[in-house]
N, C-alpha and C positions, 0 to 999 in steps of 0.2 A: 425112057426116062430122059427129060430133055435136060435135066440137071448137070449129067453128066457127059455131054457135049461139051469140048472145053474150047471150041471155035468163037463165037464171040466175047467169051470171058476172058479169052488171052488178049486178043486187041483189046480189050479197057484196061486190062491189066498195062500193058505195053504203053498203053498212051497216058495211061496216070501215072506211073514210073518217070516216062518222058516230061512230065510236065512237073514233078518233084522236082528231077533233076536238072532242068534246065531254065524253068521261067522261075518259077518260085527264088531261087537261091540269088537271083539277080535283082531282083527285085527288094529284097534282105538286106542286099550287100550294097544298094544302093542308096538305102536309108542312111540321114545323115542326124546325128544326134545334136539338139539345138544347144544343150552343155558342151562345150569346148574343154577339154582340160586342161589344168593349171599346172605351172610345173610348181612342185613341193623346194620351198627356200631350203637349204640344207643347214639355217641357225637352228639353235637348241631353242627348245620355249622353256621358258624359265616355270619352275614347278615349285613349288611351297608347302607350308605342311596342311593337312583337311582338316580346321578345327568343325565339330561338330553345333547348330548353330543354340542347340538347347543345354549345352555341356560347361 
């Protein structure tokens, strides 16, 4: 039963592990997001009451 020969299944195991961990995650991390973030003013926004527009 050549199934149960675990010789070449470990090496692809072994190198697709390898390659999860080390290309991939760089690759990830070197995505840069085109949104910049804003930094949030710390004023109050002025809030009012909800009239309703049929009421």
């Amino acid at each position: 039963m050549p199934q149960l020969n675990p010789g070449p299944w470990f090496k692809i195991l072994v190198y697709a592990w390898e390659l999860f961990l080390t290309i991939i995650p760089t690759k990830i991390l070197n995505y840069t997001s085109p949104n910049k973030p804003t930094p949030v003013s710390a004023k109050k926004h002025k809030t009012g009451a909800w009239y309703w527009p049929w009421s």
